[in-house]
C-alpha positions, 0 to 999 in steps of 0.5 A, spaced: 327 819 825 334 816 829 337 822 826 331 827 829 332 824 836 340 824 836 340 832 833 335 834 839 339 830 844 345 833 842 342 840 843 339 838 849 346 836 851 349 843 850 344 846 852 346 843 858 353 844 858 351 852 857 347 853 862 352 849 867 358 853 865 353 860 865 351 857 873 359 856 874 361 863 871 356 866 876 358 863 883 366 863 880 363 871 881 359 871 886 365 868 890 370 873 887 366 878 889 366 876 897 373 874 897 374 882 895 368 885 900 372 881 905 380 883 904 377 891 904 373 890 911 377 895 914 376 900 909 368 900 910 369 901 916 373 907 916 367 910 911 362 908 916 367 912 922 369 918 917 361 918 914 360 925 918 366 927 918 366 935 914 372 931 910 371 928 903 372 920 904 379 918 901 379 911 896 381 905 899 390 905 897 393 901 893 393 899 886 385 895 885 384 891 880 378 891 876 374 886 880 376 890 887 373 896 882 367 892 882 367 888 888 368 896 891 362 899 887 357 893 889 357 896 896 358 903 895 351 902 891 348 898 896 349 903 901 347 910 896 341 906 895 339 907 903 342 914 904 340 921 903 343 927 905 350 929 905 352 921 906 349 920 899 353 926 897 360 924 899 359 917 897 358 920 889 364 923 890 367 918 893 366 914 886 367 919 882 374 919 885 374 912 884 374 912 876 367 908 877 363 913 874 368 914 867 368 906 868 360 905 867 361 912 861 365 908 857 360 902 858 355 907 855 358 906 848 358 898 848 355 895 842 351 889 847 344 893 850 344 890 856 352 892 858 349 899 856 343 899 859 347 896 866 352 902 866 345 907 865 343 904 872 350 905 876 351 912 873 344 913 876 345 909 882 351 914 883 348 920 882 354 922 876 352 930 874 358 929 869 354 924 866 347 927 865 347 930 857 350 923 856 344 920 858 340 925 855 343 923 848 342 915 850 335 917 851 333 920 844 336 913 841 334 908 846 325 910 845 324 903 847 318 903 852 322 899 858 329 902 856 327 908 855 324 909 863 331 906 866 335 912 862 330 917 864 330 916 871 338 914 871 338 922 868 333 925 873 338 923 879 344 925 875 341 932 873 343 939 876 340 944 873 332 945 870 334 946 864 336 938 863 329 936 868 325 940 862 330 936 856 328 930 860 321 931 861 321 933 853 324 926 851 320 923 854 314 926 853 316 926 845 315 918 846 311 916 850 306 921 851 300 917 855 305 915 860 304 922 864 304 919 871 310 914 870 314 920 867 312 924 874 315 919 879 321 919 874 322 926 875 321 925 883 327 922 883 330 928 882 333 932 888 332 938 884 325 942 886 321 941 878 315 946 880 319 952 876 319 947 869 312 944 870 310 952 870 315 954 864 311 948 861 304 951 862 305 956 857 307 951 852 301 951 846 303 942 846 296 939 850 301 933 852 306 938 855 300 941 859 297 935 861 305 932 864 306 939 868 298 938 870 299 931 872 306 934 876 303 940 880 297 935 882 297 934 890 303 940 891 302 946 894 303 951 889 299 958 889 303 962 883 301 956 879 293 960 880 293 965 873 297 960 868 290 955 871 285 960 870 287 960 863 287 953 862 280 952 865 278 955 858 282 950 854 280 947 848 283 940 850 277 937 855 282 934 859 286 940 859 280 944 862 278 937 867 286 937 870 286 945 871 279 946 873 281 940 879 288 944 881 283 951 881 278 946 886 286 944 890 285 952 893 279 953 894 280 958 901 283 963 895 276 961 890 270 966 890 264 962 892 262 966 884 267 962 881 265 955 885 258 956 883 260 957 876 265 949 877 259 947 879 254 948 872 260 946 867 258 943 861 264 937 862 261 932 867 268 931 870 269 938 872 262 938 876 263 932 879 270 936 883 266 942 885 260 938 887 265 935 892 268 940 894 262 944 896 261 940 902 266 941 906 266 949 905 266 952 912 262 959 908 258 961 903 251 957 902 252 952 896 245 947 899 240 950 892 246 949 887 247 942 891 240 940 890 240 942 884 246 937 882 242 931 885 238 932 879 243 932 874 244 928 869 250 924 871 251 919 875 257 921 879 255 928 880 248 926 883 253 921 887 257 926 890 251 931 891 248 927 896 254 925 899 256 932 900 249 935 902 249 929 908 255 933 911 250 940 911 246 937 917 239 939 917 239 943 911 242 937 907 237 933 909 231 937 907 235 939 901 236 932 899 228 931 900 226 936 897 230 934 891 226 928 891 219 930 892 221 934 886 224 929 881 221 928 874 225 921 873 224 915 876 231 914 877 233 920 880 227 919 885 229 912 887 236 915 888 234 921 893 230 916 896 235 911 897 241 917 900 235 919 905 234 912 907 241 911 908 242 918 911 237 916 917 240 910 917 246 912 920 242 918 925 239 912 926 244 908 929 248 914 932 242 916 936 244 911 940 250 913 942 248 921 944 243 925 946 244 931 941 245 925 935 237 922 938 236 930 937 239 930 930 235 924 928 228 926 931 228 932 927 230 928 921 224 924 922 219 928 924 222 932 917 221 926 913 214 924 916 211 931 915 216 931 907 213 924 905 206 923 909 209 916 912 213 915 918 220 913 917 219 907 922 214 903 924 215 904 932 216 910 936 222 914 935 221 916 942 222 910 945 230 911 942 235 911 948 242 913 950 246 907 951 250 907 957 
């Protein structure tokens, strides 16, 4: 037992003197590094005056040693973090001439994992174009989840050409297929325009290839993607037909009411759901019957947003979403119309106080709901309603 307790104490000792070495390294660090940013103000504040200068930025003069090197780039990086544009450019270049771009490269073959992937993060940082097949080929050995993500975004801000964009969104997507949306943000951070490459990718026969570039194109503006997603409406992969059915719904100004309608009696729900939102905020084209007839369907969600857009159609909602439930078979679907109408009347009800064409609006309402259901929606007259002043 004392022999027990005098090895844990020894460990316990040298554990300690570990870790105070490791502390006194990183302030001895620390230390150097201030001294070095410190003896090279001068030359920040020549970068910071020659910044908008057309000139490309000279190094600092002299022989540096590696800690100047390092201490130098530390800065650099900070300020390349923070600018765009044509600073972030002459800054990138500015490390290249330095030698810190080969600096970090050679660091890519170190045989300790974390040095490696340091480097990968710097060279990223810098934008380092000559670095990027490098990265690539790192990328296809390190398949690790979290290693795998800092090599592709350090590739992606190194790329210059979309044919490297497409090789990285291959890469990754060959490993971590169900990471569609971390992939997009990866690709984001590429100053090159990807929309080409998400587009190539839709003519692809791979599902997770299809559902990457579906993901990239979401929210963008991208008219000529329409034919390649007039054709993946038909896929044989549901979440294939649900994303590019929901990119179509993006444009509708350039869909045919025809082809709403048809959104709107799909047999995936998801894809129902979309049209039926949609439906309610189109300036043209009468979609109240198809809406009412949604409001009776037999998912949830779809009757959800049924009723949420026909509460955007005025009084022809209105009377559509009673009509609705005067015709309901369910208990369920009955209640749930009841409810949006209730809901309705309650928000015309308390808007009625507040305007005279809303005390109008809501007046009708009543008078629709009383002669609908044989009962008055409130016990005292509605007449009695003022304008609040």
């Amino acid at each position: 037992m004392i022999v027990i307790t005098s090895i844990l104490g020894l460990l316990i000792m040298v554990m300690l003197v570990i870790l105070f070495t490791l502390r006194a390294r990183s302030l001895s660090l620390d230390q150097q590094t201030a001294a070095c940013l410190l003896q090279h103000q001068e030359y920040f504040q020549y970068l910071s005056i020659n910044m908008d200068s057309p000139e490309a930025l000279l190094p600092p003069p002299g022989k540096l040693t590696i800690n100047e090197l390092k201490a130098i780039q530390q800065k650099l990086l900070e300020w390349i973090e923070v600018l765009e544009g044509s600073h972030r450019d002459k800054l990138s270049e500015l490390c290249e001439q330095m030698g810190l771009v080969e600096l970090n490269r050679n660091r890519l073959h170190s045989h300790i994992h974390w040095e490696r992937i340091d480097a990968v993060y710097h060279l990223g940082v810098m934008r380092a174009k000559t670095c990027t097949s490098e990265l690539l080929s790192l990328l296809e050995r390190e398949t690790d989840e979290s290693t795998a993500f800092v090599i592709g975004r350090a590739a992606a801000k190194c790329a210059q050409q979309p044919g490297e964009l497409r090789k990285l969104i291959l890469r990754l997507v060959k490993h971590h297929p169900q990471s569609q949306h971390l992939i997009m943000d990866i690709i984001g951070s590429s100053t090159l325009d990807p929309i080409p490459v998400f587009l190539e990718m839709l003519l692809t026969q791979e599902e997770d290839l299809i559902i990457v570039a579906l993901v990239g194109l979401s929210g963008r503006n991208v008219p000529e993607a329409i034919p390649y997603l007039n054709s993946l409406v038909q896929s044989e992969h549901k979440e294939v037909r649900v994303k590019a059915s929901k990119l179509l719904l993006q444009y509708t100004h350039l869909l045919l009411p025809d082809q709403l309608l048809a959104f709107m009696q799909h047999s995936d729900w998801e894809i129902r759901v979309a049209a039926v939102k949609v439906a309610g905020q189109q300036p043209v084209g009468d979609f109240t019957d198809m809406l009412k007839h949604a409001m009776l369907d037999s998912e949830w969600w779809v009757r959800h947003h049924a009723i949420a857009s026909l509460s955007k159609l005025g009084m022809n909602g209105f009377q559509a979403m009673c009509e609705a439930a005067m015709a309901a078979d369910e208990e369920l679907h009955r209640d749930m119309a009841r409810a949006a109408i209730h809901e309705h009347m309650e928000s015309a009800e308390s808007l009625a106080a507040q305007d005279i064409r809303q005390l109008l609006y809501f007046n009708e309402c009543s008078h629709l709901y009383e002669k609908m259901f044989n009962a008055s929606y409130v016990d005292r007259n509605v007449t009695q309603l003022r304008i609040s002043s």
